[in-house]
C-alpha positions as CSV (number, residue, x, y, z in Angstrom):
1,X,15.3,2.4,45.9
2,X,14.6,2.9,49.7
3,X,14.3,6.3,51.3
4,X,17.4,6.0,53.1
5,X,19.5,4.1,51.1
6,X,19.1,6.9,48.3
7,X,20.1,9.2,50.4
8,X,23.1,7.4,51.4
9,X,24.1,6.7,47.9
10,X,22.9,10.4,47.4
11,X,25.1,11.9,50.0
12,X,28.6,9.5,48.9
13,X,28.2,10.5,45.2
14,X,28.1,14.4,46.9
15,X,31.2,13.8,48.8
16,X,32.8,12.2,46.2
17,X,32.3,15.4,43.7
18,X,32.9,17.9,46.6
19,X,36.0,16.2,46.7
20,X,36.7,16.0,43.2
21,X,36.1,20.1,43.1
22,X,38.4,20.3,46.2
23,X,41.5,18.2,44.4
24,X,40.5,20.4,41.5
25,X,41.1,23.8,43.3
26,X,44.1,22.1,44.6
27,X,45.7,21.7,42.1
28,X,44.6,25.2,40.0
29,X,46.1,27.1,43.1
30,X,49.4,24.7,42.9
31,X,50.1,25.5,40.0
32,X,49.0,28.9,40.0
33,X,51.6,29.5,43.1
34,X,54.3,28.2,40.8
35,X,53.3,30.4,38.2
36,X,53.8,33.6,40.2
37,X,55.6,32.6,43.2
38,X,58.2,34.8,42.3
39,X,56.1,37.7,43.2
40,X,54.8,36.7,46.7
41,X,56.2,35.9,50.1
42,X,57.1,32.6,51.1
43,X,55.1,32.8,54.5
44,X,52.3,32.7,53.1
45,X,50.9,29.3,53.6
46,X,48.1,28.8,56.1
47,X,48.8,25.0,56.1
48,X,50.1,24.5,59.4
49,X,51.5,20.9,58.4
50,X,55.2,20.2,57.1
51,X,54.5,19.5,53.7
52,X,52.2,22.3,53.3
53,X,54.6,24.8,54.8
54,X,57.3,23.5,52.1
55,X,54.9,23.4,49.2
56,X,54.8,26.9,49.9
57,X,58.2,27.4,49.6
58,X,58.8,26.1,46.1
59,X,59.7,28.3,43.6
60,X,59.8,28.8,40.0
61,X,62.6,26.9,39.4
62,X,61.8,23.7,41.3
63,X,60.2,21.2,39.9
64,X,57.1,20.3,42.2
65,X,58.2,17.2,44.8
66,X,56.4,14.0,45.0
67,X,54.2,14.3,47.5
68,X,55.7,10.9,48.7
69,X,58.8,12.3,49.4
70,X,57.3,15.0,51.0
71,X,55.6,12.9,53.6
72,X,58.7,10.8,54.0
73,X,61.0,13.1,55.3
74,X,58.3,15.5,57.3
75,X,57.8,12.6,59.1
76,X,61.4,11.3,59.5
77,X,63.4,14.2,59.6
78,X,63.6,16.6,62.5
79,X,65.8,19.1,60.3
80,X,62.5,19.6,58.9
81,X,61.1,21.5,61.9
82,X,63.7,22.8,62.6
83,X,64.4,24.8,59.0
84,X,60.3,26.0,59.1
85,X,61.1,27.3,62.4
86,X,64.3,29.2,61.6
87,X,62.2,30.5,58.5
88,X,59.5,32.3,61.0
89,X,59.5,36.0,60.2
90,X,59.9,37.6,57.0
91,X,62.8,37.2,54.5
92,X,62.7,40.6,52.2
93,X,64.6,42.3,55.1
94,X,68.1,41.9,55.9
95,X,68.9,40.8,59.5
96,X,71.6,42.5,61.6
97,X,75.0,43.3,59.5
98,X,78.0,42.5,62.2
99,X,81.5,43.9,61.7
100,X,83.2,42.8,58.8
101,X,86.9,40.5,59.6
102,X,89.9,41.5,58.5
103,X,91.3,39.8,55.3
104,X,87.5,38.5,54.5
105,X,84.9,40.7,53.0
106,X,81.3,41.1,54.3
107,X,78.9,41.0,51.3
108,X,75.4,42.0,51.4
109,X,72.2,39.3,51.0
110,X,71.3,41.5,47.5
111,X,74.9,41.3,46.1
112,X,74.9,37.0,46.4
113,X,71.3,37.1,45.2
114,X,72.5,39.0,42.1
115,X,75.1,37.0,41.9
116,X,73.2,33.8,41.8
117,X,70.2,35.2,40.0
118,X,68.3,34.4,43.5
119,X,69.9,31.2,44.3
120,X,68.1,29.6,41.3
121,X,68.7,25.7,40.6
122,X,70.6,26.8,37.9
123,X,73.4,28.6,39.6
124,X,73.3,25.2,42.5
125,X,76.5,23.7,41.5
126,X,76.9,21.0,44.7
127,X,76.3,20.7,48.4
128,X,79.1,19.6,51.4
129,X,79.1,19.8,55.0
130,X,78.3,23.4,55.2
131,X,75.1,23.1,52.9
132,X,74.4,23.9,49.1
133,X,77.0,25.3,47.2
134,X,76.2,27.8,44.2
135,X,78.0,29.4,41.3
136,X,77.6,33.5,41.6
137,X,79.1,35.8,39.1
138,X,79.5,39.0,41.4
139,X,79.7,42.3,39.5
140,X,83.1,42.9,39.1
141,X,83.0,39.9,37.1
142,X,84.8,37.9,39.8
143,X,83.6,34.0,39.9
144,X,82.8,32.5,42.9
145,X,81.2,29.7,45.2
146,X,79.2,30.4,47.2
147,X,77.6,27.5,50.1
148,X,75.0,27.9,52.1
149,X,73.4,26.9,55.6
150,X,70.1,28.3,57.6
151,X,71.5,29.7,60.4
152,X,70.6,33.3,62.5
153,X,73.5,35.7,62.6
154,X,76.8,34.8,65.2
155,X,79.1,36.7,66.5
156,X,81.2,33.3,66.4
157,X,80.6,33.1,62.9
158,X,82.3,36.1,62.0
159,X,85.3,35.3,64.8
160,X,85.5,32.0,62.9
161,X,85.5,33.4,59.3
162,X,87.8,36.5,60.6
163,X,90.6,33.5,61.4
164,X,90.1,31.2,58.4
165,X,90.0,33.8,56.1
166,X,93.9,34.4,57.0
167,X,94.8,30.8,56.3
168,X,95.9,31.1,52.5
169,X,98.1,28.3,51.1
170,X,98.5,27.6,46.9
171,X,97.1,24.5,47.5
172,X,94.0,25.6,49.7
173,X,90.8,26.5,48.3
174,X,90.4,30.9,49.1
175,X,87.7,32.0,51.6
176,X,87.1,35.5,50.3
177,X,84.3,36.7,52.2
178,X,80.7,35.5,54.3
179,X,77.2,37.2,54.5
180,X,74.5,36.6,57.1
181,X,71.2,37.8,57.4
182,X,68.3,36.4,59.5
183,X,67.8,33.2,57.7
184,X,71.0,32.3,56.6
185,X,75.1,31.9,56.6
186,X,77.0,32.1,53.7
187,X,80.8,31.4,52.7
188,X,82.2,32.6,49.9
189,X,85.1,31.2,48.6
190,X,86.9,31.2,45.2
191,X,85.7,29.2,42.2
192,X,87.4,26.2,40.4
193,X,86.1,25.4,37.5
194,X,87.4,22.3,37.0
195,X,85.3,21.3,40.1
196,X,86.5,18.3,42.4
197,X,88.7,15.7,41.7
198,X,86.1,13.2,42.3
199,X,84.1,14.0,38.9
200,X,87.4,13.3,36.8
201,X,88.1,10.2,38.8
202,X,84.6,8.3,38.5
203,X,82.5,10.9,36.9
204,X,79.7,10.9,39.9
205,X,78.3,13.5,42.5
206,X,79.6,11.5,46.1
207,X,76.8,11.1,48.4
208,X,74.5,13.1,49.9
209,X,74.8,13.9,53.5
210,X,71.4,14.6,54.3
211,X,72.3,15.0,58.1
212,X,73.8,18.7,56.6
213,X,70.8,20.2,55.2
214,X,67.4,21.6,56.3
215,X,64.2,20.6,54.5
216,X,64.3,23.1,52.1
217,X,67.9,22.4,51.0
218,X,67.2,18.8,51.3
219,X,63.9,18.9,48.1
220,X,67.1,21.3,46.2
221,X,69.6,18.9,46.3
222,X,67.1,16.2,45.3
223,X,66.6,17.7,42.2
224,X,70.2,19.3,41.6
225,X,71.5,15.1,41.6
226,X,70.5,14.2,38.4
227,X,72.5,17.2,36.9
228,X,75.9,16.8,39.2
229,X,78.4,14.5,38.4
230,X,77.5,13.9,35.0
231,X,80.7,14.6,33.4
232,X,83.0,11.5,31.9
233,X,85.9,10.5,34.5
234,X,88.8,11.9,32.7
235,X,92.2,9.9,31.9
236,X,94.4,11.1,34.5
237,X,97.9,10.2,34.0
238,X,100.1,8.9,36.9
239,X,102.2,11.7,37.0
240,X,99.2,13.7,37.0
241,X,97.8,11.7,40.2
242,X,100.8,12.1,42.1
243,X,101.0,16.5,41.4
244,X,97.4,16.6,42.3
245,X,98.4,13.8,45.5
246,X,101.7,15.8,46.5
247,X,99.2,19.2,46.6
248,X,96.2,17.7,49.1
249,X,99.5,16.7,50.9
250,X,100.6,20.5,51.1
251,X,97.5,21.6,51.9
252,X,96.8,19.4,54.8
253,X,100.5,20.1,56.0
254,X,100.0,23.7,55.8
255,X,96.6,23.4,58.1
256,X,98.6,21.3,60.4
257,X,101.5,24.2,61.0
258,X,99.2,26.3,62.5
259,X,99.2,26.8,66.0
260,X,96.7,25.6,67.8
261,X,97.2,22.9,64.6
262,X,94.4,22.9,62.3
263,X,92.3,19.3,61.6
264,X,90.6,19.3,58.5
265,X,88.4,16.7,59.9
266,X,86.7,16.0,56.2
267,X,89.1,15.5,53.9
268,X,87.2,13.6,50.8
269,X,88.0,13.0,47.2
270,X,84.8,15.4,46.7
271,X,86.9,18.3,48.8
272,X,89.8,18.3,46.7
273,X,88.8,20.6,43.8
274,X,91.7,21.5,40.4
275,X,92.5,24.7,38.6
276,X,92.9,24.8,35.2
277,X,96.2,24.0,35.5
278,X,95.4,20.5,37.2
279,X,97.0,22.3,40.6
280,X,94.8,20.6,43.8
281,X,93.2,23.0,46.1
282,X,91.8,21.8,49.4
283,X,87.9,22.8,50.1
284,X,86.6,22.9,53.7
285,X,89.5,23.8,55.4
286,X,88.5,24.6,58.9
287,X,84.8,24.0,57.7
288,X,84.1,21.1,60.4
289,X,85.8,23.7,63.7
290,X,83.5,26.4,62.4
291,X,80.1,24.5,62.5
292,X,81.1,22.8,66.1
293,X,81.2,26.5,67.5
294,X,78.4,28.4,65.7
295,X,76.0,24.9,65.6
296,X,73.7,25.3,68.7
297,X,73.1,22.1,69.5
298,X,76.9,20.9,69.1
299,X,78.5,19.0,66.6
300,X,76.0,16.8,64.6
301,X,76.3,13.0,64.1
302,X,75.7,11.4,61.0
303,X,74.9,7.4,61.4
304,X,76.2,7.1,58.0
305,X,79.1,4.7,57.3
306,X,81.9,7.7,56.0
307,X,84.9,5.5,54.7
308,X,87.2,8.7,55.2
309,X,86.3,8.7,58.8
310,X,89.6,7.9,60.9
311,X,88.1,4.4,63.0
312,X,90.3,5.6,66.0
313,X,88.3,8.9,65.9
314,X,84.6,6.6,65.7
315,X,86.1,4.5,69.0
316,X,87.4,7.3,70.8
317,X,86.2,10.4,69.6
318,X,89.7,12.4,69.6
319,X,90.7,14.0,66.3
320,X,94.5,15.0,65.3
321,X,96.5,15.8,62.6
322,X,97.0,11.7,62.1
323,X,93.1,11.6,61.3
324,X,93.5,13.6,58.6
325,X,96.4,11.6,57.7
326,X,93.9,8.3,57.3
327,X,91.7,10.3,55.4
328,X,94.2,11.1,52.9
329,X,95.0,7.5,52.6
330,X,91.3,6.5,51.8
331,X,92.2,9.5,49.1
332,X,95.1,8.0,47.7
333,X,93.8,4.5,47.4
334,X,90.5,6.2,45.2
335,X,93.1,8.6,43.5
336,X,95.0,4.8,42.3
337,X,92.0,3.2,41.5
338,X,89.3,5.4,40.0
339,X,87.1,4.3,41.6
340,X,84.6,5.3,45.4
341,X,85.8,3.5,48.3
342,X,82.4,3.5,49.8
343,X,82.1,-0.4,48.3
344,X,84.6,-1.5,50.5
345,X,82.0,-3.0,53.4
346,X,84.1,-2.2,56.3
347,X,86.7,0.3,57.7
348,X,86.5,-0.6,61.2
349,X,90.3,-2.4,60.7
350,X,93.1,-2.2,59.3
351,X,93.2,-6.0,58.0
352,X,89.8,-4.7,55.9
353,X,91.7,-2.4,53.9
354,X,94.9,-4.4,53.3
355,X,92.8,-7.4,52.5
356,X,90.6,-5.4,50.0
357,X,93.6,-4.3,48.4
358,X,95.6,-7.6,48.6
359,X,92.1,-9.5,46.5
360,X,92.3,-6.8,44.4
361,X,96.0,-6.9,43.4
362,X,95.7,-10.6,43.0
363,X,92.5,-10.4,40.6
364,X,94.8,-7.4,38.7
365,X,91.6,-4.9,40.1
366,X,93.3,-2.5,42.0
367,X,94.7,-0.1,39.8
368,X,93.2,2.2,37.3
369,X,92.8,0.6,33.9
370,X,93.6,4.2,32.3
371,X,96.9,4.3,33.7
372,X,97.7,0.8,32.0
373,X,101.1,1.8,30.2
374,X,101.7,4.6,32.1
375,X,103.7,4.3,35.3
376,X,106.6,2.3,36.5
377,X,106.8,-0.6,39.0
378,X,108.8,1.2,41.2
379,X,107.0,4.3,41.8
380,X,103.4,1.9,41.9
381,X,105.1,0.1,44.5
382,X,106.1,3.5,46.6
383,X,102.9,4.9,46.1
384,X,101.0,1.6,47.7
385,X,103.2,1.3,50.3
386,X,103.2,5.1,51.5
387,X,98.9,4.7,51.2
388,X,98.8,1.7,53.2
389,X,101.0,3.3,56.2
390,X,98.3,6.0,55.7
391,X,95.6,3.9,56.6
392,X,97.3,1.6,59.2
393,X,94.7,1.1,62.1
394,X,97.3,2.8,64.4
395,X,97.7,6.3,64.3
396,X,100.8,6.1,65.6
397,X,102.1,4.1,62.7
398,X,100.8,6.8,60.5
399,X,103.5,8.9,59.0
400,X,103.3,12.6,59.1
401,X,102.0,14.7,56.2
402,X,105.8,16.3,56.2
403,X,107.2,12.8,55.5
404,X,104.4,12.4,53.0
405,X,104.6,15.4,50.9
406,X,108.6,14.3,50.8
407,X,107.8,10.4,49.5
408,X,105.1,11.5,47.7
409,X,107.9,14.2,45.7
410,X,110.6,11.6,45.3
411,X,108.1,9.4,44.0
412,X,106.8,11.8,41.4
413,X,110.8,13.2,40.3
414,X,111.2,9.5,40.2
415,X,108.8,9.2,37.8
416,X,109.0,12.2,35.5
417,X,112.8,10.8,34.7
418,X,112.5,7.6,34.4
419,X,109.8,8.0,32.2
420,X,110.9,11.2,30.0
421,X,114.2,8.8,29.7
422,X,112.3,5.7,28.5
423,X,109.4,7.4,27.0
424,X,105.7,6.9,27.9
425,X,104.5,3.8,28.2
426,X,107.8,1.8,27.6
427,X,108.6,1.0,31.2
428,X,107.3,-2.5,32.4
429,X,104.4,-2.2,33.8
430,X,102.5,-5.4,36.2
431,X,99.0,-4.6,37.4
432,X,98.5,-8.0,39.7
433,X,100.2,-8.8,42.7
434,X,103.5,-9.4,41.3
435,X,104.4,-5.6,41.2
436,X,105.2,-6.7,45.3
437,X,107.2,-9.9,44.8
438,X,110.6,-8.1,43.7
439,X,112.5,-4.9,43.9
């Protein structure tokens, strides 16, 4: 072999274990971090690149990220640089404590990290528009939720919390007190433990808006899916559907008494949480007014297709107590049929919706096969009919959540006699398109 090309091969074979020792080292001090991360700061990467700055930042309880997704979203996501900016200085101290609101109480960074155990994956228990949402056990014993968003401390913020926190309705989930310090916000609000509505319809997590998180919180939720939502849809009676219908209704109309009037603005399936008494409770209330004023750069945009979304409010960009009525029709139509409207390709019109439900009521799809046996004609037909006014393209051929919350109660007193008289599951019962063709 020739002088140089043996030092060629020489020199590649060198690289080639220099780099095996490198990716060796790599990985050693990887795992090493993991190990005992627990015990360091999080600033102390000297990777100056996104992915090194957020393998840095994972903990104990997170299982390391593919390095794929890593790269994918530090180089698609501006949230990314955005969340290692906001996480500049140093996190053991707390930032500036601002005056606690009446009615709302101002807890401390150390009593939620108690409460969570450090905001370990464990205690993460969902995410929304505000950001991840964890289960704390403060030390009175009381249980709460607590969600999460990066964000430096506001005046607003407080102003904002100070108003909702005087909102309280039975049918409303309870703000009962914030925290900021110089990385984050934080809501805290009472727990349900029967979670939302949406795990006993269809037993899934609804989808992740990742337009809501920062980088961190994005790699969290990642791992938290493939533990949310795994419970089994639970049979839900009619009567049942119709209580928990009747409360969201309450709820909403509550938020809409208040003057200036209050628009929810995200009204879900996945916001409408139970008690152990099956009682609905609203989540989010005022959530969506609160981020439009503390949110620096103004209300954020999601290009994702969200089938609640009132289409007037898409073409227009006006929001009113009649959006929130369309959203609680998109409710009422998953409520009936168990199942995520999200399939339904497009909610741009009105015809798209009574068409999807017309196929569906003449291929007997439409309605909930657990509730086969358990309503009447009569109150199916009144509960369609008050759903698809809901949704009507015009808002002003909406009805009002007052005339709601009174269909909506005739319909269930309806129900509870007719079938206590009869007994369960011995009125007629037609899932096709028949239950329309006579009175």
């Amino acid at each position: 072999m020739s002088g140089p090309l043996a030092a060629i091969v020489g020199g590649a074979g060198g690289s080639l274990a220099l780099l095996g020792i490198v990716i060796g080292f790599v990985w050693f001090w990887i795992c090493h971090c993991k190990k005992y991360s627990n015990k360091n700061s999080d600033t102390n990467s000297s990777d100056p690149s996104a992915v090194g700055k957020i393998l840095s930042k994972l903990t104990p309880e997170m299982p390391e990220v593919p390095y794929h997704i890593l790269l994918a979203f530090a180089n698609s996501s501006p949230a990314i640089t955005v969340e290692l900016k906001s996480r500049g200085g140093s996190t053991s101290s707390a930032g500036p404590r601002l005056s606690g609101p009446h009615g709302a109480r101002q807890f401390t960074m150390e009593e939620l990290e108690q409460a969570t155990n450090h905001f370990a994956e464990s205690s993460l228990i969902g995410y929304g528009s505000f950001g991840l949402v964890f289960k704390g056990l403060l030390r009175d014993g009381t249980v709460v939720a607590i969600k999460r968003r990066t964000g430096f401390p506001r005046q607003e913020f407080v102003e904002e919390v100070a108003y909702l926190s005087g909102i309280r309705h039975r049918n409303l989930v309870t703000l009962l007190g914030y925290c900021q310090d110089n990385r984050y916000q934080m809501l805290v609000f009472e727990y349900l433990p029967n979670g939302s509505i949406s795990n006993h319809l269809y037993g899934m997590a609804p989808t992740l808006e990742m337009t809501s998180f920062s980088a961190l919180d994005m790699f969290k939720a990642y791992w938290c899916l493939t533990d949310i939502g795994k419970d089994s849809a639970t049979k839900l009676e009619f009567k049942q559907r119709l209580s928990i219908a009747l409360g969201v209704a309450k709820g909403l109309c509550h938020l809409h008494s208040q003057q200036p009037p209050i628009v929810h603005r995200n009204l879900k399936t996945s916001n409408v949480l139970i008690d152990e008494s099956l009682i609905a409770k609203v989540a989010d209330a005022g959530v969506s007014r609160l981020l439009e004023r503390i949110e620096d750069a103004g209300p954020s945009h999601s290009t994702r297709v969200d089938v609640f979304e009132d289409p007037e409010v898409g073409r227009t960009g006006i929001v009113s107590e009649r959006s929130d009525v369309y959203s609680f029709g998109v409710f009422l139509l998953e409520l009936i049929t168990g199942q995520e409207a999200s399939h339904i390709n497009s909610f741009g019109s009105q015809g798209s919706i009574l068409q999807w439900v017309e196929t569906h009521l003449n291929s007997n799809d439409l309605i909930d096969r657990r509730l086969v046996g358990r309503f009447t004609n009569e109150g199916m037909k009144d509960y369609i009919r008050l759903m698809l006014r809901c949704v009507s393209f015009l808002e002003n051929e909406r009805p009002k959540m007052e005339t709601t919350i009174s269909e909506l109660d005739r319909t269930l007193e309806k129900e509870i006699m007719i079938t206590t008289v009869m007994g369960e599951g011995t009125a007629t019962v037609t899932l096709g398109s028949k239950l329309f063709t006579s009175d």
